[in-house]
Backbone bond lengths (Angstrom), bond angles and torsions (degrees), N, CA, C in turn:
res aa  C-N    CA-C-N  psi(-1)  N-CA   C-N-CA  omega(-1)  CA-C   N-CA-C  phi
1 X - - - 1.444 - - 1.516 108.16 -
2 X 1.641 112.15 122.05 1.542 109.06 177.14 1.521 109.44 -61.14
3 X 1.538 96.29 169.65 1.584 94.19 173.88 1.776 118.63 -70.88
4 X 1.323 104.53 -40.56 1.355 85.77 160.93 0.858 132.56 -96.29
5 X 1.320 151.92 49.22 1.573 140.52 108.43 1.552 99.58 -63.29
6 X 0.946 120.19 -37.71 1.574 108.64 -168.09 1.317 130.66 -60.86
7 X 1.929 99.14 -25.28 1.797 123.59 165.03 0.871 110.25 -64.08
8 X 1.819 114.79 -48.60 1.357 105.39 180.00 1.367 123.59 -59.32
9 X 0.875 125.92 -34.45 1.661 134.22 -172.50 1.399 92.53 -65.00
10 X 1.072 120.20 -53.82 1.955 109.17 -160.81 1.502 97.22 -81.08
11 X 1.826 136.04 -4.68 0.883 127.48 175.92 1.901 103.42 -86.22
12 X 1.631 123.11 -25.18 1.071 111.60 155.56 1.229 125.50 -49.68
13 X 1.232 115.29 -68.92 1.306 145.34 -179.89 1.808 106.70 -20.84
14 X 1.374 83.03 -53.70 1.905 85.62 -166.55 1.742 94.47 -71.65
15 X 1.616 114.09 -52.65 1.575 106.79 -170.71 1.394 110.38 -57.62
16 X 1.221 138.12 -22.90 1.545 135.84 146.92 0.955 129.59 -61.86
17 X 1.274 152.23 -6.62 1.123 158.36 -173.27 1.714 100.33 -106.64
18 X 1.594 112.58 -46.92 1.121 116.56 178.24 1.686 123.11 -71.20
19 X 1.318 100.25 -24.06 1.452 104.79 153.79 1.478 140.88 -64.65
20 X 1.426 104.10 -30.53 1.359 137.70 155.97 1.578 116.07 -31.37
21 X 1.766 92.53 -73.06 1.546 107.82 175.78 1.240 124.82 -54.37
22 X 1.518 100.64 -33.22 1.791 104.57 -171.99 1.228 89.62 -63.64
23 X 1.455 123.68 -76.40 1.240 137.36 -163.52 1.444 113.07 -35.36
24 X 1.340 115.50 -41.48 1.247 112.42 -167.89 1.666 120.49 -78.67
25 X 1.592 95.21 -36.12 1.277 111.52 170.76 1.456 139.16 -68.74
26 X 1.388 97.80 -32.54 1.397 122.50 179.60 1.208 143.24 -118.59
27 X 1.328 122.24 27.84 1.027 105.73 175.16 1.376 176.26 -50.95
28 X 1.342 73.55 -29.55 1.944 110.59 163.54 1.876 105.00 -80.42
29 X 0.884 97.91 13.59 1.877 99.64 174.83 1.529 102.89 -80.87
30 X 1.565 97.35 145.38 1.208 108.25 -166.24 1.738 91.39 -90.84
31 X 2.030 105.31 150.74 1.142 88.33 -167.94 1.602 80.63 -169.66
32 X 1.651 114.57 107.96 1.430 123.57 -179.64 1.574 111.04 72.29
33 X 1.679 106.11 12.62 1.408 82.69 -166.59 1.586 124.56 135.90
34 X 1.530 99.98 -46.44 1.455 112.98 173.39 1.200 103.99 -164.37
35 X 1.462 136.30 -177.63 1.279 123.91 -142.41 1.671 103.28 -119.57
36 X 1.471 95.90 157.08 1.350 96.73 158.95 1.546 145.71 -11.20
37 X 1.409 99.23 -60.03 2.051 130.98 -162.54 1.870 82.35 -72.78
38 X 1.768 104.18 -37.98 1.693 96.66 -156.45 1.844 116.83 -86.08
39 X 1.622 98.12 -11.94 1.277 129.73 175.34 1.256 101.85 -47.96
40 X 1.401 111.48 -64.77 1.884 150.64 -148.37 1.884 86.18 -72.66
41 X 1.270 123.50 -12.29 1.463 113.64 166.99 1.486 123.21 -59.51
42 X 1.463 113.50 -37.45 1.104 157.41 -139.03 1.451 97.93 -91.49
43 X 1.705 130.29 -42.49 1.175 146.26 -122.17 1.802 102.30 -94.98
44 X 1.600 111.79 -24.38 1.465 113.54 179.71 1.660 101.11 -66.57
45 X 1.331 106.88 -61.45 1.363 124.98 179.64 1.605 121.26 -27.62
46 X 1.830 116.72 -36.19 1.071 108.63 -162.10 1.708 106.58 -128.02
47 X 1.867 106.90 11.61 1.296 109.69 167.33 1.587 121.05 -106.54
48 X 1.646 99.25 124.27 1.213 93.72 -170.62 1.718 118.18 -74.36
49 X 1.136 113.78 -149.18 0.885 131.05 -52.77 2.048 158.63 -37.71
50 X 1.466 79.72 -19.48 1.606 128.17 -164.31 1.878 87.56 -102.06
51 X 1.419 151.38 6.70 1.366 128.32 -160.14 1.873 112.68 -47.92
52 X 1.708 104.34 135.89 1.640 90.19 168.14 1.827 104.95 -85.92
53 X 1.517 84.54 -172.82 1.644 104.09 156.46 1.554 129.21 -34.19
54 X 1.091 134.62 115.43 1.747 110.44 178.62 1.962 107.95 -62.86
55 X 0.932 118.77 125.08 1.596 129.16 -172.03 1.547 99.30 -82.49
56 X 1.181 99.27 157.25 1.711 116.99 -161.90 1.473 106.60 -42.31
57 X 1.919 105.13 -43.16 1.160 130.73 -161.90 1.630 96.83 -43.96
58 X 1.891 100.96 -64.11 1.274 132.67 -173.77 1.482 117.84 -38.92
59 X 1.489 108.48 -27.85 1.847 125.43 -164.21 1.259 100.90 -90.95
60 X 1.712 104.96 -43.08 1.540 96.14 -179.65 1.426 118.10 -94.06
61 X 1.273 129.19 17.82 1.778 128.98 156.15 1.596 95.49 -78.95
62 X 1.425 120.34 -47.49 1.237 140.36 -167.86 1.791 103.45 -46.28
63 X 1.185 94.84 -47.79 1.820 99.95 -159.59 1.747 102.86 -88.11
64 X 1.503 116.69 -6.47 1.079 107.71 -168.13 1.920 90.59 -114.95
65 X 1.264 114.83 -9.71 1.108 96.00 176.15 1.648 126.49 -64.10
66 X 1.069 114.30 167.13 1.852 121.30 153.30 1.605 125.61 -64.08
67 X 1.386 104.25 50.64 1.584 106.06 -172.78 1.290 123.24 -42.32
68 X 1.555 127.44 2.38 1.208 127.91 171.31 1.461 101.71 -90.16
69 X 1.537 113.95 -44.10 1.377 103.60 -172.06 1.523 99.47 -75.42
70 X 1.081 126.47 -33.06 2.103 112.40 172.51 1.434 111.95 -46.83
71 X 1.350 121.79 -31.22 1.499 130.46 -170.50 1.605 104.32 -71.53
72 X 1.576 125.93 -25.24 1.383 125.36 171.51 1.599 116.50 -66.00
73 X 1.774 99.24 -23.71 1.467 77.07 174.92 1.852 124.55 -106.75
74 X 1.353 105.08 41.02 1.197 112.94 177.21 1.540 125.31 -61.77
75 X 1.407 94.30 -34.02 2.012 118.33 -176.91 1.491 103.52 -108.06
76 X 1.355 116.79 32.11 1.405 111.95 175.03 1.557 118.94 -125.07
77 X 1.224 90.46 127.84 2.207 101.56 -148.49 1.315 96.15 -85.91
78 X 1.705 125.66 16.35 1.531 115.09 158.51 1.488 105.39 -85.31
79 X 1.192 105.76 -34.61 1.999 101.48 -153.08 1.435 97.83 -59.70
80 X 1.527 142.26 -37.15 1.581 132.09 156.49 1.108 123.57 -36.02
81 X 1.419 141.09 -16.06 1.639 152.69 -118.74 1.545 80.01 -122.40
82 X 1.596 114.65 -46.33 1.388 126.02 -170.92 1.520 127.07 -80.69
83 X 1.550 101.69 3.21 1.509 102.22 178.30 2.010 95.64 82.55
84 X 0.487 109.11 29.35 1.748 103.87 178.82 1.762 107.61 -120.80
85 X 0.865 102.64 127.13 2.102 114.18 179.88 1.759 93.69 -84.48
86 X 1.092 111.52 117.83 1.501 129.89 171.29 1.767 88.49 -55.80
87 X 1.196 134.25 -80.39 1.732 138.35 -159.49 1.295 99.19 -59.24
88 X 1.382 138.11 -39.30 1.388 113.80 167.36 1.702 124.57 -82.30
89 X 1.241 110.26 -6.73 1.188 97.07 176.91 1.702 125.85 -98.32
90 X 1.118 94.39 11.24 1.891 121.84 165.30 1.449 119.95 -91.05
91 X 1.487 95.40 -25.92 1.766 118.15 169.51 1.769 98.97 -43.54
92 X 1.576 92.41 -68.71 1.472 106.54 -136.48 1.457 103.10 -53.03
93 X 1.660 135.76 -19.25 1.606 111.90 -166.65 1.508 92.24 -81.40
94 X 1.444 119.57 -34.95 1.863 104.52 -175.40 1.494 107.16 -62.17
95 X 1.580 114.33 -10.91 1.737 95.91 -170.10 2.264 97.04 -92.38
96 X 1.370 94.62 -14.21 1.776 89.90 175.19 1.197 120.65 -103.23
97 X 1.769 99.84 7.69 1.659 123.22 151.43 1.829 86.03 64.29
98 X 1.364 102.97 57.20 1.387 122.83 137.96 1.790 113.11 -114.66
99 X 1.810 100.96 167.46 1.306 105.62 159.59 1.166 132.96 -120.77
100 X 1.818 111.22 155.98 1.550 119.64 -162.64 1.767 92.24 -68.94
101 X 1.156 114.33 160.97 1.513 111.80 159.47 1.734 100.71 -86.02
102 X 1.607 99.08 161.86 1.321 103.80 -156.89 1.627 117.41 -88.57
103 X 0.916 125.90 -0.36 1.038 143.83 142.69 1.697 143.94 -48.69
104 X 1.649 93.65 -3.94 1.863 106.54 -135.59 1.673 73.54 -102.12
């Protein structure tokens, strides 16, 4: 294994791990709006293969979030790390018949 693939790997490594911590540490952190723990409602909905329905629960983290700030993490190569499908989870405000901002 060259050395760089090998950076790269420990450069995964660390951004997973550091996701880890957030997660683990924080959940109740505020984040777009509402928190982490309330995000994680959201989480059936947008893992595939099998995703359900987003649940009422899911609509209303959804409607109170900062959907502009959710739209920052569209290009961000952790939110896969988490088991979450970027295309379904853009789904879910048209399925609780909210809208994306237009920009998103």
């Amino acid at each position: 294994m060259g050395s760089k693939s090998a950076s790269s790997m420990v450069a995964v490594a660390i951004m997973a791990l550091s996701v880890v911590a957030m997660l683990d540490g924080s959940m109740a952190q505020s984040f777009c709006n509402t928190s982490l723990a309330e995000l994680f409602k959201c989480k059936p909905a947008v893992t595939p293969p099998n995703p359900s329905p987003p649940t009422p629960e899911c609509c209303a983290v959804v409607a109170k979030a900062d959907l502009q700030c959710l739209c920052g993490l569209k290009n961000n190569p952790l939110v896969p790390t988490l088991g979450i499908d970027l295309n379904l989870a853009f789904q879910i405000p048209a399925k609780c018949n909210l809208t994306l901002p237009p920009q998103c």
